[in-house]
GUPAZA-204856 format. One record per residue: residue number from 1; z, x, y of N, C-alpha, C, CB in turn. Coordinates in steps of 0.2 Angstrom, whole numbers. Glycine has a CB too. Example, Ala and Ser with C-alpha at 12.3 -4.5 7.8 and 13.67 -1.06 7.14 Angstrom:
residues 2
+-----+-------+-------+-------+-------+-------+-------+-------+-------+-------+-------+-------+-------+
:   i :   nc3 :   nc1 :   nc2 :  cac3 :  cac1 :  cac2 :   cc3 :   cc1 :   cc2 :  cbc3 :  cbc1 :  cbc2 :
+-----+-------+-------+-------+-------+-------+-------+-------+-------+-------+-------+-------+-------+
:   1 :    39 :    66 :   -28 :    39 :    62 :   -22 :    39 :    66 :   -16 :    45 :    57 :   -22 :
:   2 :    35 :    64 :   -11 :    36 :    68 :    -5 :    39 :    64 :     0 :    29 :    70 :    -3 :
+-----+-------+-------+-------+-------+-------+-------+-------+-------+-------+-------+-------+-------+
end
This chain:
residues 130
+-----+-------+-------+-------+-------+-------+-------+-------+-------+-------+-------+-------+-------+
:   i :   nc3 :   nc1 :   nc2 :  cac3 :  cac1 :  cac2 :   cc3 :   cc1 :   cc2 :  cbc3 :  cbc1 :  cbc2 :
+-----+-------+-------+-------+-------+-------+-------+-------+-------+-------+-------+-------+-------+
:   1 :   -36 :  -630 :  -350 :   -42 :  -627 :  -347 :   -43 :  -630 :  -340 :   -48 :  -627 :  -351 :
:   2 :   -37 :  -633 :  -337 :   -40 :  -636 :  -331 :   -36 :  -633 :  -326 :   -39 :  -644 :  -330 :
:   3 :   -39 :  -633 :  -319 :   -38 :  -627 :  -314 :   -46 :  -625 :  -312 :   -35 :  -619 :  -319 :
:   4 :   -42 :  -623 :  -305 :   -50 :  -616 :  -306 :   -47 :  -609 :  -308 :   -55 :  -613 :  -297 :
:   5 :   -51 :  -606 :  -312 :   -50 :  -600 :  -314 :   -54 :  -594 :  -312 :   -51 :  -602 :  -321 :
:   6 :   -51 :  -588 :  -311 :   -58 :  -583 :  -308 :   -60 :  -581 :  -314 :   -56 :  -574 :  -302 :
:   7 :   -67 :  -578 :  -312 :   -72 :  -574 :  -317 :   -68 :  -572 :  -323 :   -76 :  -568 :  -313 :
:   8 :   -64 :  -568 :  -322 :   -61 :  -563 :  -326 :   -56 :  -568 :  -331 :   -56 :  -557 :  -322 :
:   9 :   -56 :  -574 :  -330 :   -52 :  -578 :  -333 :   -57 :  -582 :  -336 :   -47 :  -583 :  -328 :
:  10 :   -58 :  -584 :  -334 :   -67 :  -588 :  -339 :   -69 :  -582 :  -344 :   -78 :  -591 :  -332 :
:  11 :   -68 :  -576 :  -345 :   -73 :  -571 :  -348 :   -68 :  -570 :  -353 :   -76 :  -564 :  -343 :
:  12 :   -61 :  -570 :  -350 :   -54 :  -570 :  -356 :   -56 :  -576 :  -360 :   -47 :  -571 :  -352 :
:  13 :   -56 :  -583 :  -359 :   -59 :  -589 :  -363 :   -63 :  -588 :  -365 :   -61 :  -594 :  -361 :
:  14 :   -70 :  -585 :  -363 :   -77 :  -585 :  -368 :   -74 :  -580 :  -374 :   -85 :  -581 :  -363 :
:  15 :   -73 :  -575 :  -374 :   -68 :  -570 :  -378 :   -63 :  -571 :  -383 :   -65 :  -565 :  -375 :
:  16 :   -61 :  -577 :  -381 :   -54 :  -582 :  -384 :   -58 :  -585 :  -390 :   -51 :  -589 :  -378 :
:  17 :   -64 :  -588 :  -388 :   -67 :  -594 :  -392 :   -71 :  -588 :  -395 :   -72 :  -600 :  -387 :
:  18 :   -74 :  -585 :  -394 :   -77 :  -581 :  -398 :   -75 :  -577 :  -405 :   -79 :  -577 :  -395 :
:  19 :   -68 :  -575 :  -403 :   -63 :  -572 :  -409 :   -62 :  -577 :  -412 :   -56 :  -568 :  -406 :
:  20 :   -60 :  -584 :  -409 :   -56 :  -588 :  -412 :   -63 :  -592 :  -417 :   -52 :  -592 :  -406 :
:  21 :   -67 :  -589 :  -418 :   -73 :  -593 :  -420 :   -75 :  -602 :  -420 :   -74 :  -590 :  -427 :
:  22 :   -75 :  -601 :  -411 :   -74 :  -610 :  -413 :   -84 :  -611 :  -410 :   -65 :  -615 :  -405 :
:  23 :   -83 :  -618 :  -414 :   -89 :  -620 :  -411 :   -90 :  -626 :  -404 :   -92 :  -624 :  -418 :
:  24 :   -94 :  -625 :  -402 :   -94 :  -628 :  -396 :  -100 :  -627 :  -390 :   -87 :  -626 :  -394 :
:  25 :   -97 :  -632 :  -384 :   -99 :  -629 :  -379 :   -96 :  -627 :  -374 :  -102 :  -632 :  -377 :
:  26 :   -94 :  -623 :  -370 :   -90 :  -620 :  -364 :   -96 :  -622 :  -357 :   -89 :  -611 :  -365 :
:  27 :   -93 :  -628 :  -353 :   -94 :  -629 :  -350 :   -90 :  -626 :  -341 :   -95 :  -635 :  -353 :
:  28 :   -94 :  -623 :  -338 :   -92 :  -620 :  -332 :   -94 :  -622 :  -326 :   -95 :  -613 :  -331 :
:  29 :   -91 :  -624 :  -321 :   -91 :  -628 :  -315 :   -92 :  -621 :  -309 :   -83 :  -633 :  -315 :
:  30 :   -96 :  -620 :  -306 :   -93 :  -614 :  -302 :   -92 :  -618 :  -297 :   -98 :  -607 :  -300 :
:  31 :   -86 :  -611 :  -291 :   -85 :  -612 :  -284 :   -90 :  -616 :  -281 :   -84 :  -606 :  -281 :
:  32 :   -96 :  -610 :  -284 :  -101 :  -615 :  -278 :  -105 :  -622 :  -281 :  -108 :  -609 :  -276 :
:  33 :  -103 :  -624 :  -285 :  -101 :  -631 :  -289 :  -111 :  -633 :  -292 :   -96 :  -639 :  -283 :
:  34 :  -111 :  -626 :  -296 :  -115 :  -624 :  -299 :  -113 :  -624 :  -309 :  -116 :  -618 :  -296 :
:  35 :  -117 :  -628 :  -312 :  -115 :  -628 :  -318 :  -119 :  -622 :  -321 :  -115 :  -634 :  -321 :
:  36 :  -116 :  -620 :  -326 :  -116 :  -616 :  -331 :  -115 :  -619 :  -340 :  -110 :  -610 :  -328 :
:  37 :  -117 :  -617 :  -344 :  -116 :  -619 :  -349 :  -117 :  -613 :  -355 :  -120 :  -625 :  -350 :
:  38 :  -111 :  -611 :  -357 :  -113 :  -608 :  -365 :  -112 :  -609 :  -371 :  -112 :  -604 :  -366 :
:  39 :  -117 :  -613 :  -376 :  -116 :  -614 :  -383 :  -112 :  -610 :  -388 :  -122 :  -615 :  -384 :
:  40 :  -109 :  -612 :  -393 :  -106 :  -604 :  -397 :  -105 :  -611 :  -402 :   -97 :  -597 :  -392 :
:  41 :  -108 :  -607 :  -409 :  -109 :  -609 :  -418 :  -104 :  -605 :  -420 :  -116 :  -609 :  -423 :
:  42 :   -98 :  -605 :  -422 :   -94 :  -603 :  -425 :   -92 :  -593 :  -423 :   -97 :  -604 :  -430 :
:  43 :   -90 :  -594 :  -415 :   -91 :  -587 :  -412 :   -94 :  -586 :  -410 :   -92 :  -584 :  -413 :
:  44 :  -101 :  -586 :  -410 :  -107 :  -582 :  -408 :  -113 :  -587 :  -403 :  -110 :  -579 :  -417 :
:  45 :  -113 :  -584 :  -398 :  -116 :  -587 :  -393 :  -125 :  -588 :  -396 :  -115 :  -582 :  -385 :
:  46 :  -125 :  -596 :  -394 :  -132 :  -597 :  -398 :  -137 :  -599 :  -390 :  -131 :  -604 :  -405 :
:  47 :  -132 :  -601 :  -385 :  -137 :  -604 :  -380 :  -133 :  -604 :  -373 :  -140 :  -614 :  -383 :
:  48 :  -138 :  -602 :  -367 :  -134 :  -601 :  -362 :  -136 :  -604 :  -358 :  -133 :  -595 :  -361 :
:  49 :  -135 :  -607 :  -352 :  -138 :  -610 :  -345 :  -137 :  -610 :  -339 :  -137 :  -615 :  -346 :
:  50 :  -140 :  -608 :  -334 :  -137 :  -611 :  -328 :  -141 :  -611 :  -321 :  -131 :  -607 :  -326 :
:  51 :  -139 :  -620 :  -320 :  -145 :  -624 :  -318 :  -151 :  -625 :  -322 :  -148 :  -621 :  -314 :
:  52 :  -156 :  -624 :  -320 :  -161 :  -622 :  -323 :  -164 :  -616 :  -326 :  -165 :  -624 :  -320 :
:  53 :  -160 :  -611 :  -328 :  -163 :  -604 :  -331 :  -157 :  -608 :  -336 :  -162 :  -595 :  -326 :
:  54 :  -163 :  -602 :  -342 :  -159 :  -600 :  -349 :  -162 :  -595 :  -354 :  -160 :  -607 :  -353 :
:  55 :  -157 :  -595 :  -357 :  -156 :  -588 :  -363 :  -156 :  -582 :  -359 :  -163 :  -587 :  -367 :
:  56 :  -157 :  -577 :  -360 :  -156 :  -572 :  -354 :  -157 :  -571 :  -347 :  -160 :  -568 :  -356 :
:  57 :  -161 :  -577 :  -346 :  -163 :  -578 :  -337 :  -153 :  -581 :  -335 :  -173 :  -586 :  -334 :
:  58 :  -153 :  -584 :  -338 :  -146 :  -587 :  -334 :  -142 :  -580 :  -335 :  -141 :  -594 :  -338 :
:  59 :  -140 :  -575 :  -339 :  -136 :  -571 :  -339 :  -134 :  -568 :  -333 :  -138 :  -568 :  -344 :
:  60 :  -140 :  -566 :  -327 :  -136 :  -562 :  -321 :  -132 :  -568 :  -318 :  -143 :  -558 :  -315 :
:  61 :  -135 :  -574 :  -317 :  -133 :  -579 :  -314 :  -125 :  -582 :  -317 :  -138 :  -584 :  -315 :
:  62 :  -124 :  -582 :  -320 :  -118 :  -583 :  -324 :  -114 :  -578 :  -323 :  -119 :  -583 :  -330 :
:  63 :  -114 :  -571 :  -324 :  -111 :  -568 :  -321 :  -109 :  -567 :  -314 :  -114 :  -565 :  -323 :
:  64 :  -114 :  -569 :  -309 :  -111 :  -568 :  -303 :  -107 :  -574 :  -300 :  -118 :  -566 :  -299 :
:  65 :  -105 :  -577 :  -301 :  -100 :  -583 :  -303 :   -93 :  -578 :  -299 :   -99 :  -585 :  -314 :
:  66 :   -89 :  -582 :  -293 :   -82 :  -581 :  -293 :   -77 :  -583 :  -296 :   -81 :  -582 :  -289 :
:  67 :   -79 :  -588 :  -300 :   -73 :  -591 :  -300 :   -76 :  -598 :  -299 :   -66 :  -589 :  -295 :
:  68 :   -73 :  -605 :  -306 :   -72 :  -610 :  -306 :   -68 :  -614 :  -311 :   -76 :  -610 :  -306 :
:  69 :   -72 :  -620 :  -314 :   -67 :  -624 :  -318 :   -70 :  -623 :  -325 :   -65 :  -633 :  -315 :
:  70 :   -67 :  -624 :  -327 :   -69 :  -623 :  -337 :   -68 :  -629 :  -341 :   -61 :  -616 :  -342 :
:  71 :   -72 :  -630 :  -347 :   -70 :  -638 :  -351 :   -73 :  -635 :  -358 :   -77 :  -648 :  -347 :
:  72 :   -70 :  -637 :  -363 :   -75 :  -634 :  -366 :   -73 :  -639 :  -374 :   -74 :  -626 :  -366 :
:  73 :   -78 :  -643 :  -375 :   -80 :  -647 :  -381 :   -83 :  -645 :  -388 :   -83 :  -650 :  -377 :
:  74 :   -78 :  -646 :  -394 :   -82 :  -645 :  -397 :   -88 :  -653 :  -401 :   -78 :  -642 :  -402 :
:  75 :   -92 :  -647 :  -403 :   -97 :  -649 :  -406 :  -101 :  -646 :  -409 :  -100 :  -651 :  -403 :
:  76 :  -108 :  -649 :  -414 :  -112 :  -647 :  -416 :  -118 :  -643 :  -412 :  -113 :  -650 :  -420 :
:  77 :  -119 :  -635 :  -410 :  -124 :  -636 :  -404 :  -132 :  -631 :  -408 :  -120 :  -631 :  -395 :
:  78 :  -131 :  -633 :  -416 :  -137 :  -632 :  -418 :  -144 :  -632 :  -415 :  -138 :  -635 :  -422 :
:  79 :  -145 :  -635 :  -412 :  -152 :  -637 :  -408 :  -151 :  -634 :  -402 :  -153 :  -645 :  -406 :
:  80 :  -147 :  -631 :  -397 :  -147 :  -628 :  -395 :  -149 :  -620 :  -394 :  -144 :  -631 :  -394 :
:  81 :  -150 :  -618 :  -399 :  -152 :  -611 :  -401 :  -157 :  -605 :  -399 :  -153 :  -611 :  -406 :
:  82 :  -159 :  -602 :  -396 :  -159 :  -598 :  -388 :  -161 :  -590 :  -396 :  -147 :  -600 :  -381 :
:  83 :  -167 :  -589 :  -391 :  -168 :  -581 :  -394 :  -163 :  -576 :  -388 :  -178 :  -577 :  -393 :
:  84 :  -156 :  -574 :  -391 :  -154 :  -567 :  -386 :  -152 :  -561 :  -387 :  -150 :  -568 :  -383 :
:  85 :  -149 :  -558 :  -385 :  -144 :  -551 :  -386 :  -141 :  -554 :  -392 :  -138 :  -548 :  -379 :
:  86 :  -136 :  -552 :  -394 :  -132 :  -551 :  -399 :  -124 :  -552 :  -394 :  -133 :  -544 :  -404 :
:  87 :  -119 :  -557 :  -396 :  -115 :  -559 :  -393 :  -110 :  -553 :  -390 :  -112 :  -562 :  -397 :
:  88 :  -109 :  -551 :  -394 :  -106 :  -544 :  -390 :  -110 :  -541 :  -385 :  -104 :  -538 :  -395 :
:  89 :  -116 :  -539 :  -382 :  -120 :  -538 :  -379 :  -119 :  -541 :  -373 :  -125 :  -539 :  -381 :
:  90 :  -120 :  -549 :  -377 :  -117 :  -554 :  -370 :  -112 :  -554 :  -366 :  -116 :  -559 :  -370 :
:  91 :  -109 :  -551 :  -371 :  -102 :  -552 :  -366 :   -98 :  -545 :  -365 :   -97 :  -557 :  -370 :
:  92 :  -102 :  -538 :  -368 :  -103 :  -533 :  -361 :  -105 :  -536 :  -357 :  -108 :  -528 :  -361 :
:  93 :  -112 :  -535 :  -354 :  -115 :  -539 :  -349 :  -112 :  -541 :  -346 :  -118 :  -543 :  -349 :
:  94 :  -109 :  -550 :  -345 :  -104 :  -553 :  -342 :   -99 :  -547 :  -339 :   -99 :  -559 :  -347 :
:  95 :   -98 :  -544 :  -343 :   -90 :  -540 :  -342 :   -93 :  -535 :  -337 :   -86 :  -536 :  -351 :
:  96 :  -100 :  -530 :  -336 :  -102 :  -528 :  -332 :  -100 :  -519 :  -336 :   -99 :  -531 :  -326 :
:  97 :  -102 :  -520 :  -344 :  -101 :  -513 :  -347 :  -110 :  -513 :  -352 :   -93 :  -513 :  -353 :
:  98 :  -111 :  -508 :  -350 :  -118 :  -506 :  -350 :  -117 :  -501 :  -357 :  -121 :  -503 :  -342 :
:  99 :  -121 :  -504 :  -361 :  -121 :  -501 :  -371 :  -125 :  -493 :  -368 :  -128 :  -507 :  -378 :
: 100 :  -125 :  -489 :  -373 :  -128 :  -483 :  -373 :  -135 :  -483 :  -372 :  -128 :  -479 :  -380 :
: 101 :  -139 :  -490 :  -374 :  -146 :  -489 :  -376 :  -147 :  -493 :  -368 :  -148 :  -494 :  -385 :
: 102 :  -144 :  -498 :  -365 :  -146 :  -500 :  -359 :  -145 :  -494 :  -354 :  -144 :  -506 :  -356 :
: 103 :  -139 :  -489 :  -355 :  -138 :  -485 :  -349 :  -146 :  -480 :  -351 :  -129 :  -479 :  -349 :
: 104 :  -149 :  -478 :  -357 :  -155 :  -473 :  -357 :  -160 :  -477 :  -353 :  -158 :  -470 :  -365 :
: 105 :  -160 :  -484 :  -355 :  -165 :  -487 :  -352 :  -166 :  -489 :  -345 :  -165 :  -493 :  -354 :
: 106 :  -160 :  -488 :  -340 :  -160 :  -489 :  -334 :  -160 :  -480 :  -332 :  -154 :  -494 :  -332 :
: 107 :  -160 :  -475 :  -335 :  -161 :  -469 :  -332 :  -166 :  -468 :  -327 :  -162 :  -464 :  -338 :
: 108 :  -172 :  -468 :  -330 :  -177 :  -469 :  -326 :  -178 :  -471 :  -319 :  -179 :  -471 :  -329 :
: 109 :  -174 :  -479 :  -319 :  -174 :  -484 :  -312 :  -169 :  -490 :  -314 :  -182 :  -488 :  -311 :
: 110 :  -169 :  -495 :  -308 :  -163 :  -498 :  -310 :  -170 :  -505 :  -308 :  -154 :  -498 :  -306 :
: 111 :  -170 :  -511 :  -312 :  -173 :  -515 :  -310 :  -169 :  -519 :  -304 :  -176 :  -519 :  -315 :
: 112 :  -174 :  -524 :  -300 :  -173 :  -529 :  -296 :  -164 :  -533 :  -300 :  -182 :  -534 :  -296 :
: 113 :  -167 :  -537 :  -307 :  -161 :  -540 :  -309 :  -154 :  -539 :  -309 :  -161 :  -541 :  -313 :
: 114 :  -156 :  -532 :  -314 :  -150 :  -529 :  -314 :  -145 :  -527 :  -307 :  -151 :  -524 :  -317 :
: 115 :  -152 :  -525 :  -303 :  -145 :  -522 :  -296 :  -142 :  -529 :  -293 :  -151 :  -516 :  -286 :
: 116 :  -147 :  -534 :  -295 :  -142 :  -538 :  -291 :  -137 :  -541 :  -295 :  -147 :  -543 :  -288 :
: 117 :  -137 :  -541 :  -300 :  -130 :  -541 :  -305 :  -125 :  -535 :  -304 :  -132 :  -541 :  -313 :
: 118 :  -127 :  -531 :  -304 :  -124 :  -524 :  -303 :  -118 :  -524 :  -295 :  -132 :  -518 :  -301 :
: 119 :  -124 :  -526 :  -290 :  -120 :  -530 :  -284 :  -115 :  -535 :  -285 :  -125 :  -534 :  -279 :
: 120 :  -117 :  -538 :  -288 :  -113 :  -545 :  -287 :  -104 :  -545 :  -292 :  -119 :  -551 :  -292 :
: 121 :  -106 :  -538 :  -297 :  -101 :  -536 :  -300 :   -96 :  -532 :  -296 :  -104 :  -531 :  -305 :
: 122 :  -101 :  -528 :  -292 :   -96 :  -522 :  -287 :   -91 :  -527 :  -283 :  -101 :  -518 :  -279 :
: 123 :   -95 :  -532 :  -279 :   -93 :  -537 :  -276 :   -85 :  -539 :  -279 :   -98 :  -542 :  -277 :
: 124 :   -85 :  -543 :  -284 :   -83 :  -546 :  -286 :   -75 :  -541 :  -288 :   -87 :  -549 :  -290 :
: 125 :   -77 :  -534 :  -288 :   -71 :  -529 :  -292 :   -68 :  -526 :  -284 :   -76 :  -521 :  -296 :
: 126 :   -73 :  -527 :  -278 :   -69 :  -524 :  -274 :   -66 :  -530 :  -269 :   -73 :  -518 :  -271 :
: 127 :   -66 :  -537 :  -270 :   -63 :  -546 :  -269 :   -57 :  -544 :  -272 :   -68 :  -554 :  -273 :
: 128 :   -58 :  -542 :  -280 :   -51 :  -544 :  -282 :   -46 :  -536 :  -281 :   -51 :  -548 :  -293 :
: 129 :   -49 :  -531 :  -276 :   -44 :  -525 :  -276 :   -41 :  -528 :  -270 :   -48 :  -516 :  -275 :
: 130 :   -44 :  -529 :  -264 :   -43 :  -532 :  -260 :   -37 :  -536 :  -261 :   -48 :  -535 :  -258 :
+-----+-------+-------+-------+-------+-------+-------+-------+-------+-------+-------+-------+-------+
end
């Protein structure tokens, strides 16, 4: 796992580990040499970080990430356990695919977070068409 890797490669890892039902922590270095951290008990994401946001507040942040370096250790991360989405949720999200029940919810309007995840997604889709 050593390299820098782009987004779409760290999202391939988190998906790796997740199938693979490992326990651990996935530790993320961004470009902008920003850490990230996401906990995962047997598959399933229990705790997320980055910087000082967590559980769902890190989610846009984490996502908008170009590209960095990856580590990822196991361990017990029981104590780390985080109220969130449901893994697959999360990692729509990351991935930038929006479930039935968030596309009715944003009908209406789009909030402040999301557009700026939304941006940061575009971004990132029209860097790597480029």
């Amino acid at each position: 796992m050593g390299g820098t890797m782009t987004y779409t490669e760290i999202l391939n890892l988190l998906n790796e580990l997740v199938n693979d039902r490992r326990t651990g922590t996935l530790f993320i270095r961004s470009e902008s040499n920003r850490v990230a951290t996401i906990a995962l008990d047997d598959g399933k994401i229990q705790a997320m970080y980055y910087g000082a946001k967590r559980g769902v507040d890190a989610i846009p942040l984490i996502s908008s990430i170009s590209g960095g370096n990856c580590k990822f250790e196991s361990a017990n991360v029981n104590e780390f356990v985080q109220e969130l989405p449901t893994t697959q949720e999360i990692l729509n999200t990351l991935a930038g695919v929006q479930t039935a029940a968030s596309s009715e919810a944003n009908a209406a309007g789009i909030s402040e977070e999301k557009r700026v995840v939304l941006c940061g997604q575009l971004k990132k889709i029209l860097a790597e068409y480029l």
